[in-house]
C-alpha positions as CSV (number, residue, x, y, z in Angstrom):
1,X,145.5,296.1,197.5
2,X,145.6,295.4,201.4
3,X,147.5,292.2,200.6
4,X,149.7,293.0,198.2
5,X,150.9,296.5,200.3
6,X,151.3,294.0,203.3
7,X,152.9,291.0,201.2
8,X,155.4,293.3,199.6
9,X,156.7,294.8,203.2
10,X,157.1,291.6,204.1
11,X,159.5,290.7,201.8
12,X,161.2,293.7,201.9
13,X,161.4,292.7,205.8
14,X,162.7,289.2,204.3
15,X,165.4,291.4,202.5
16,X,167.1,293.0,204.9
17,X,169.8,290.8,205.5
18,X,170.5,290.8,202.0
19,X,170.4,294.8,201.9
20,X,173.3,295.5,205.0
21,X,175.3,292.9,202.6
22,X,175.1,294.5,199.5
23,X,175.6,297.9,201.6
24,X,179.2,296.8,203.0
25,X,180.2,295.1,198.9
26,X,179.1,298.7,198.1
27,X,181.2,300.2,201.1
28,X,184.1,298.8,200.0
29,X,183.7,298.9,196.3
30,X,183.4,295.2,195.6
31,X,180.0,295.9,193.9
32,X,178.4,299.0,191.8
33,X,174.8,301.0,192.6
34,X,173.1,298.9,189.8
35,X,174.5,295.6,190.5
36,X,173.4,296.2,194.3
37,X,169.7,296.8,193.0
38,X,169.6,294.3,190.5
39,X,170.8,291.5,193.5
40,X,168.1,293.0,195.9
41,X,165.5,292.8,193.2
42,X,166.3,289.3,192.6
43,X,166.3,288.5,196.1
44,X,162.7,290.1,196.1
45,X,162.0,287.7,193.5
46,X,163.2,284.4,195.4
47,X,161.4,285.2,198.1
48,X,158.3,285.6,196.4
49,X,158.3,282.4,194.9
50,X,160.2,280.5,197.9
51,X,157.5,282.2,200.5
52,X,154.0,283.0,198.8
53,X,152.1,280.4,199.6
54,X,153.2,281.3,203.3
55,X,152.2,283.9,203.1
56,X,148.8,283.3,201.7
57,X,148.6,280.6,204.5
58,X,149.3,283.4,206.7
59,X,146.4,286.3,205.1
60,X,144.0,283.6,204.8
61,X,144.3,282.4,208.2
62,X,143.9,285.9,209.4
63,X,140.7,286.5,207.6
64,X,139.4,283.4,208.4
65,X,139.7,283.9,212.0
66,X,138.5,288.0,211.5
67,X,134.9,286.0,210.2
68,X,135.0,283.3,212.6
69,X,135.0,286.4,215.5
70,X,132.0,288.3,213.5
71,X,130.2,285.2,213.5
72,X,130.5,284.5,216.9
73,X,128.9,288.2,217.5
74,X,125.9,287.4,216.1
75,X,125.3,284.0,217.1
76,X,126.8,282.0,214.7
77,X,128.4,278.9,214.1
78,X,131.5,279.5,211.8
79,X,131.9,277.3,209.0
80,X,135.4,275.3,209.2
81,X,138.0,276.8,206.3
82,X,141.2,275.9,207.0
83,X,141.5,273.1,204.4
84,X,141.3,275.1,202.0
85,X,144.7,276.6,202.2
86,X,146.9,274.1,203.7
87,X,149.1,273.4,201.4
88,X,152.1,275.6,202.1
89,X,155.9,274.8,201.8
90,X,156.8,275.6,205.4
91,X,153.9,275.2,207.4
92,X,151.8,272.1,206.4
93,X,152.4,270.3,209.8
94,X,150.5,273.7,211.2
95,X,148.4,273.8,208.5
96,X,147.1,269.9,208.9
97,X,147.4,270.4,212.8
98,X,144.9,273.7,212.3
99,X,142.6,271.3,210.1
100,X,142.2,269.3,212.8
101,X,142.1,271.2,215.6
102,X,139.1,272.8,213.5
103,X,137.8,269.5,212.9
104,X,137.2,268.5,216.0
105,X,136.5,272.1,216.9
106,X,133.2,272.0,214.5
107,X,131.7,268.7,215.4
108,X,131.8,270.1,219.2
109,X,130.5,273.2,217.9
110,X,127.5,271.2,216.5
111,X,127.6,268.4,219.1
112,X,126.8,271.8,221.8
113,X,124.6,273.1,219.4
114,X,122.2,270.4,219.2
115,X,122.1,269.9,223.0
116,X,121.2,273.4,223.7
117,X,118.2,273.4,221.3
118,X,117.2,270.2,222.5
119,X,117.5,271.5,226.1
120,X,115.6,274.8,225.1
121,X,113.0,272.3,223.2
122,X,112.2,270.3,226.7
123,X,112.7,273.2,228.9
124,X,109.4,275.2,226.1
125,X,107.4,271.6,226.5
126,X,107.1,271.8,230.2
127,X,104.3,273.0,231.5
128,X,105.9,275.8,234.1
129,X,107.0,279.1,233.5
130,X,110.8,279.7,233.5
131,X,112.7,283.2,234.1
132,X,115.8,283.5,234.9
133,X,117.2,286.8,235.8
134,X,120.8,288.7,236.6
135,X,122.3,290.1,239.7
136,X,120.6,293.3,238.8
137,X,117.3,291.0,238.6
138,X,116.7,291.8,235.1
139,X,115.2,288.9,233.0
140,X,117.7,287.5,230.6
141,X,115.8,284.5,229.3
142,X,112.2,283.0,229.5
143,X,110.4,279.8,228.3
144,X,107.8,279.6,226.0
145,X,104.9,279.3,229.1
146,X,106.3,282.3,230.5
147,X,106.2,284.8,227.7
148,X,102.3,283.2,227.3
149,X,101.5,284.5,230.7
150,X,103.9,287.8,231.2
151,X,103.9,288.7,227.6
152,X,106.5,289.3,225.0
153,X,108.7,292.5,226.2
154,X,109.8,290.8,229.6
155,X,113.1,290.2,228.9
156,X,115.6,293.0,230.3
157,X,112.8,293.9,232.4
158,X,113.3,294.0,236.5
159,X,111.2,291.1,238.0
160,X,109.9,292.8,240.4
161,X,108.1,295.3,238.7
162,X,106.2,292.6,236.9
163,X,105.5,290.6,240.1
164,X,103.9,293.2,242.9
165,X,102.6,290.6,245.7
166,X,104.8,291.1,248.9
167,X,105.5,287.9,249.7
168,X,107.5,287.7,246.3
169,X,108.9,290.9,246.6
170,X,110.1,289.2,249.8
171,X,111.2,286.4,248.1
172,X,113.3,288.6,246.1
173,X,114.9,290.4,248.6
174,X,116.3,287.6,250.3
175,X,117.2,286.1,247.0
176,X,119.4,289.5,246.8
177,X,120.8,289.5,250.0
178,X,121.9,285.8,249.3
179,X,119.7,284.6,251.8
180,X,117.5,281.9,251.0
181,X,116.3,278.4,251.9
182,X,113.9,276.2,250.3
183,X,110.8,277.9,249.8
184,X,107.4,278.0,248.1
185,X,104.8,280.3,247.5
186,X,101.3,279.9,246.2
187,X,99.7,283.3,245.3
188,X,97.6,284.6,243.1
189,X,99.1,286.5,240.3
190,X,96.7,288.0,237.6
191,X,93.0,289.4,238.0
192,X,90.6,288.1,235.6
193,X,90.1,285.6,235.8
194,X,92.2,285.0,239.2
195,X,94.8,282.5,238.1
196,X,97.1,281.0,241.4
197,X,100.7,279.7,240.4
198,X,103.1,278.6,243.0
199,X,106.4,280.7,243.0
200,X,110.3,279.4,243.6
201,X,113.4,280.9,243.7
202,X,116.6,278.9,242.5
203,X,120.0,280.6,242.8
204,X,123.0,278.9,240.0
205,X,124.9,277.8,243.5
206,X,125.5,274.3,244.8
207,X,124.7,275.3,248.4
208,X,123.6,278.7,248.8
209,X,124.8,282.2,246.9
210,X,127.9,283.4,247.7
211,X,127.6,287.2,248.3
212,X,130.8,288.4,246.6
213,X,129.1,286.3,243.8
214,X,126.2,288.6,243.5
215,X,128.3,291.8,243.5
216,X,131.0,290.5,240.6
217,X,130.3,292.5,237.9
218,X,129.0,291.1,235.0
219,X,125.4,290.5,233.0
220,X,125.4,286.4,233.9
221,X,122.1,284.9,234.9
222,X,122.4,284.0,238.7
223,X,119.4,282.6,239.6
224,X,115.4,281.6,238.3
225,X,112.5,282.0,239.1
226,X,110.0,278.4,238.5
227,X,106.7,278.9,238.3
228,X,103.7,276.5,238.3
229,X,100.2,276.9,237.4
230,X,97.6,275.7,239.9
231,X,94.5,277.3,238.8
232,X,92.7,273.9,237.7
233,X,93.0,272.8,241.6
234,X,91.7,275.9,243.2
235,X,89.1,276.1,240.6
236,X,87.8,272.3,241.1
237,X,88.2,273.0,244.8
238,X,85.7,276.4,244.8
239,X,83.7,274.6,242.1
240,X,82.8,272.2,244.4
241,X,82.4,273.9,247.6
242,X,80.4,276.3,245.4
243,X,78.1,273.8,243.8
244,X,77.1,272.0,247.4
245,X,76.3,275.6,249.0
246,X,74.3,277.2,246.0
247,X,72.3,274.0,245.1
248,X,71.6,272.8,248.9
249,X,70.3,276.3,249.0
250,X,68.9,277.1,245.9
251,X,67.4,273.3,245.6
252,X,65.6,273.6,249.6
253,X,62.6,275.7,247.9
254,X,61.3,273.8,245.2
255,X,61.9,270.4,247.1
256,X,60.1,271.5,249.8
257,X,57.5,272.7,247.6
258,X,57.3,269.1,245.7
259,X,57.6,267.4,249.2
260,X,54.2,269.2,250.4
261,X,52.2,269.1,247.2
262,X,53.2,265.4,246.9
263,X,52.2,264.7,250.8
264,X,49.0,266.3,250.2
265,X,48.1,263.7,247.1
266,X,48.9,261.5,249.2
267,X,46.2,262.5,251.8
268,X,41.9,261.9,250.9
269,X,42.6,265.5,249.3
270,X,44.1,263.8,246.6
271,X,40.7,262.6,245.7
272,X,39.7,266.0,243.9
273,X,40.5,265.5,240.1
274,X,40.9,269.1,240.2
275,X,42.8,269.8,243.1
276,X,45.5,266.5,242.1
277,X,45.9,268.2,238.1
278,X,46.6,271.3,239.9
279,X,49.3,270.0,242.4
280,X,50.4,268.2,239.7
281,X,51.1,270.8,237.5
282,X,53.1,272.7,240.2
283,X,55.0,269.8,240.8
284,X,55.8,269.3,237.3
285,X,57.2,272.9,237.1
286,X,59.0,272.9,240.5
287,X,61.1,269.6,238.8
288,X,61.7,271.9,236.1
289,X,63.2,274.3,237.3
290,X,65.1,272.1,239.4
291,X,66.5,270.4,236.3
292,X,67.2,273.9,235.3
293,X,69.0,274.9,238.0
294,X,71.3,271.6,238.0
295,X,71.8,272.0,234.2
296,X,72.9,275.7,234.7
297,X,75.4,275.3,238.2
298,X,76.8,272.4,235.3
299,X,77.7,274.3,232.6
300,X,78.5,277.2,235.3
301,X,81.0,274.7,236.9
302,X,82.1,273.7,233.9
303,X,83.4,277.1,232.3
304,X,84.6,278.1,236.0
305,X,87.2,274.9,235.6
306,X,88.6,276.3,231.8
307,X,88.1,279.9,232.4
308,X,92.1,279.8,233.0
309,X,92.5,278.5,229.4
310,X,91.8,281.1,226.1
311,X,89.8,279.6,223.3
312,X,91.5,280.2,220.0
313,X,89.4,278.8,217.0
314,X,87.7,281.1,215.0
315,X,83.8,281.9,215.1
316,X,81.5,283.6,213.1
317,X,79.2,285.2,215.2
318,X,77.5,286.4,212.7
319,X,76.4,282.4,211.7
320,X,75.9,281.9,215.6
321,X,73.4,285.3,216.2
322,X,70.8,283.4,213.0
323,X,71.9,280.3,214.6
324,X,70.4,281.7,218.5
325,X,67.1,283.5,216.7
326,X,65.9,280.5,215.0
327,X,66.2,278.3,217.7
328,X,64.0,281.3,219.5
329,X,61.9,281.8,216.5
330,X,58.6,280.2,218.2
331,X,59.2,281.9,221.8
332,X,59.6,285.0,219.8
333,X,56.9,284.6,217.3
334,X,54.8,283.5,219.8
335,X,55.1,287.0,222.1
336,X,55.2,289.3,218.8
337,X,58.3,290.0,219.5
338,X,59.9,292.3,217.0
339,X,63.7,291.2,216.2
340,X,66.1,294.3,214.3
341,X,69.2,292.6,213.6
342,X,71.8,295.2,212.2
343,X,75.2,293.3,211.5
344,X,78.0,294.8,209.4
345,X,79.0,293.1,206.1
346,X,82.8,293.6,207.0
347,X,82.8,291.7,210.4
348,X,85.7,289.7,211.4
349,X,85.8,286.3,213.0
350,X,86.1,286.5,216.7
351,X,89.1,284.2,218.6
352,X,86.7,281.9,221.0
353,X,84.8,278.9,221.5
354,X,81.6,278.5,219.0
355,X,78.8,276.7,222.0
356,X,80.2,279.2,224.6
357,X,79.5,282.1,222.4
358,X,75.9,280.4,221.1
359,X,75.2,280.2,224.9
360,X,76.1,283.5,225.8
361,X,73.6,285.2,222.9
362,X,71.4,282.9,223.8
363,X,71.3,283.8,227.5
364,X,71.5,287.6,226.2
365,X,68.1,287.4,224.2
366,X,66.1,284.8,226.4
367,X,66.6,287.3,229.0
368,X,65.7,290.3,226.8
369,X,62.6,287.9,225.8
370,X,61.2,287.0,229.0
371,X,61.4,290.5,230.3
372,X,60.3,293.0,227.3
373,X,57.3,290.9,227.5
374,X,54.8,290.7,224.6
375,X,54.9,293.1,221.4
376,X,58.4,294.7,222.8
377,X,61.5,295.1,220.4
378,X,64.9,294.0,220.4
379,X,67.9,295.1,218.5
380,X,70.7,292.4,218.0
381,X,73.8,294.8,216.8
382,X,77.3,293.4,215.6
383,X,80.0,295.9,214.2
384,X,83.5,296.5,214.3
385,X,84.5,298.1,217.5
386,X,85.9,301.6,216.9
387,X,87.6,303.0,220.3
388,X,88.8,300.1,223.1
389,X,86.7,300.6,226.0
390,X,88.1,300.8,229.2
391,X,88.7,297.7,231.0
392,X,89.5,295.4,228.0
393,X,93.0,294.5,227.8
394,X,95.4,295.3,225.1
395,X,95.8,291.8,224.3
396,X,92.1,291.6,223.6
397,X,92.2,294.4,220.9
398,X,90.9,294.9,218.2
399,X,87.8,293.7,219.0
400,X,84.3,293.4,217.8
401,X,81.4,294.8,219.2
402,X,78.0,292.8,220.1
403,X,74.9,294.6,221.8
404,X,71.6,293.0,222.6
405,X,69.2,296.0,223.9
406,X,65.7,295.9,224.6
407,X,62.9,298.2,225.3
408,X,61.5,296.8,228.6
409,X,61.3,298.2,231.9
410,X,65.0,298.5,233.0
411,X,67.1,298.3,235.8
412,X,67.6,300.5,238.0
413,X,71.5,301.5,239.1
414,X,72.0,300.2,242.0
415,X,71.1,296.5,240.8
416,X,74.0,296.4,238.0
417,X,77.1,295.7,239.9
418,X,75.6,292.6,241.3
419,X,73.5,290.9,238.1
420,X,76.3,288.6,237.0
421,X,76.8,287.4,240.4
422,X,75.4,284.4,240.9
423,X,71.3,283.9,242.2
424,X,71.2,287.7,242.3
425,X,68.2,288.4,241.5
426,X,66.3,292.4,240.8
427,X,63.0,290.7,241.3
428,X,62.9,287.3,243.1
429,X,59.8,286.7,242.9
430,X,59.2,287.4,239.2
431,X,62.8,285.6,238.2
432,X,61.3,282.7,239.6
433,X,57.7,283.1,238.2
434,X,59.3,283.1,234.6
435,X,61.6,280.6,235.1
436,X,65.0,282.1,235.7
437,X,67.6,280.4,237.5
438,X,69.5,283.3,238.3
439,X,72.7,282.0,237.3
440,X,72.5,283.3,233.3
441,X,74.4,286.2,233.9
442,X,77.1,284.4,235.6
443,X,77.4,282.1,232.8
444,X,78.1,284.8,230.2
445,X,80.0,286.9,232.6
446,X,82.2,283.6,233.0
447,X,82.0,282.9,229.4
448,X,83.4,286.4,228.5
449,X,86.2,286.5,231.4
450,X,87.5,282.9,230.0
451,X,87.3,284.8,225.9
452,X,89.8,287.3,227.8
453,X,86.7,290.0,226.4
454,X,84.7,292.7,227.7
455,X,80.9,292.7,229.4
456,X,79.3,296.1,229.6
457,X,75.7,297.1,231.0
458,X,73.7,299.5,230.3
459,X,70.3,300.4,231.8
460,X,67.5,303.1,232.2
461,X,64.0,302.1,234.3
462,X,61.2,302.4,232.0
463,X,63.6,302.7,228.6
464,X,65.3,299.5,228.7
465,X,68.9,297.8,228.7
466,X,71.5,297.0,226.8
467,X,74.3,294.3,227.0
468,X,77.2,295.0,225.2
469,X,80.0,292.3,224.5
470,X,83.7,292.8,223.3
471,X,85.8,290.1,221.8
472,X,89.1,289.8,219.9
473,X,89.0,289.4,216.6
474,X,90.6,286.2,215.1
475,X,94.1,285.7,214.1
476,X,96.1,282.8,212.3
């Protein structure tokens, strides 16, 4: 209806001429009232058949263009159209010159297109986090790494509410004062674990901002921030200043120990057949525990290096608790040790790494084991959490819910804080007397902080403890 009403004034605009001349024949009596209609309605007529496809040219340009905008609005590449109505009587030099400006129009469209998602492609593969942010210093755009790291709602947030160190709130503020030269920060940026990224500012300028730049007013992205992850270096670099000071430490007593017993052998002492298969025998369990100790600052050393990185297979911990009491079942059989394992039949999958998990039970229970004692009782308890416990992150939830608790002599308060810390020790003396290392607490602690989940401990003298563990549940 739209294009006839606007077709039909058109011609009637076409008309007009034709209208003051049949006004003036009427004037002066050269024509009658019905010849003067029946000339303007054929004139109507002519111009409907000398002009229509004109004027289609016309509508259907205009509509086409009307969708092309729309498109543009929402992101789109508009489809080319404009060869299907160029053949008019008037206009198909415009009409061919519009197909071809269109032409070469669409392949740009697509030859742009393909760069920017190629650009956007490399720009996710690299392995930095990229923000860059407006004059306002909201984020406008992020790489894949940096949505990882910062999370999903960061865009059209101000940077520095998500980045709270001062020397890159500093950053910022020379940034927005248009002051800034070359610099580099390495900080450390998130808690548990620590993870230390180096921080750069780049402002969209040849030289340095202009200030009037800052203050034009519109949303355009003016600078970015670059950030790259350095974790792995600082990790290796306290892994290894770690390892020498614990070990040369930790390694002094039972050398020493080996060092006299063997001396001794070597004197006339070493005669007494008794005497040697007793020296022996502490010798034999000092090298033990040595190999122990290396074997556990390892696999300590080793978790410490990837706690940065977030397992993501699935594991059922319900396989890995049967897998943990069987390979106990002779230690526990041995001590009477009564086992209640209560495991919901709904439990999900949990997001982690199966041997880390099998080592932290495993830690969990040997420790519950060589504690209790003889004829004691531990409960092994897996269920779905119900309420996230404070502490856990929001990322890390839901969760499920493991708890290893035990009926021996406890601990008393003012030991917990400081049992996953490495060597602590309640009770040096019995620690060492039943082998401990000291560092099996530090391993699961480690092991949970790198599973992004939760450790909790629990503990009454003369009731017993309990170890609770929360980690995510899996998702494809």
């Amino acid at each position: 209806m739209a294009y006839f009403i606007k077709s039909f004034s058109i011609y009637l605009l076409l008309s007009v001429s034709i209208i003051i001349l049949l006004a003036i024949l009427f004037f002066f009596g050269k024509l009658n009232l019905i010849e003067c209609l029946l000339i303007w309605i054929l004139s109507i007529i002519l111009n409907f058949l000398l002009f229509k496809n004109d004027i289609l040219f016309f509508h259907n340009l205009n509509k086409d263009l009307s969708l092309k905008i729309k498109s543009f609005k929402t992101d789109k590449i508009p489809k080319s159209t404009y060869n299907n109505f160029i053949n008019t009587n008037y206009f198909n030099i415009l009409g061919n010159k519009l197909s071809a400006v269109e032409k070469n129009y669409q392949d740009k469209l697509i030859e742009f297109d393909y760069e920017i998602k190629q650009n956007s492609f490399l720009i996710d593969s690299l392995p930095v986090a990229i923000i860059t942010f407006n004059k306002n210093f909201n984020i406008k755009k992020a790489n894949r790494v940096a949505i990882e790291i910062l999370g999903k709602d960061i865009i059209n947030t101000d940077i520095r509410q998500i980045f709270r160190q001062p020397e890159i709130l500093e950053l910022i503020d020379k940034a927005s004062k248009g002051d800034i030269k070359d610099e580099k920060l390495l900080v450390e940026i998130f808690g548990l674990p620590p993870q230390f990224w180096s921080f750069q500012i780049f402002l969209f300028s040849k030289t340095h901002i202009n200030k009037n730049y800052i203050t034009q007013d519109f949303d355009e992205a003016i600078g970015s921030v670059l950030m790259t992850n350095h974790t792995l270096e600082k990790s290796l670099e306290k892994t290894r200043s770690d390892f020498v000071a614990n070990v040369s430490h930790e390694l002094r007593t039972p050398l020493t120990s080996i060092l006299g017993y063997t001396e001794t052998l070597m004197t006339k002492s070493g005669d007494d057949q008794k005497l040697r298969n007793k020296f022996l025998r502490v010798i034999e369990k000092q090298t033990k525990r040595m190999t122990r100790l290396i074997s556990d600052q390892l696999s300590l050393a080793k978790i410490e290096t990837e706690e940065h990185k977030i397992p993501s297979k699935s594991v059922n911990l319900k396989l890995v608790i049967s897998e943990v009491l069987d390979f106990l079942s002779k230690e526990i059989e041995s001590l009477n040790i009564s086992v209640v394992k209560e495991v919901n039949k709904n439990s999900k999958n949990i997001r982690g790494n199966k041997e880390e998990i099998f080592q932290v039970i495993l830690n969990l229970v040997e420790n519950a084991i060589r504690y209790s004692g003889k004829e004691s009782t531990i409960t092994v308890k897996l269920d779905i959490a119900k309420t996230k416990p404070n502490g856990l992150s929001i990322n890390s939830w839901p969760a499920m819910c493991l708890e290893i608790k035990d009926n021996g002599p406890g601990i008393d308060k003012a030991h917990i804080g400081r049992l996953t810390e490495r060597f602590y020790r309640v009770d040096a003396s019995r620690s060492k007397e039943i082998g401990g290392t000291g560092l099996g607490l530090a391993i699961v602690k480690h092991i949970v902080n790198r599973h992004r989940g939760l450790l909790i401990i629990e503990s009454e003298l003369k009731v017993g403890s309990k170890f609770s563990i929360y980690l995510k549940n899996y998702k494809k």
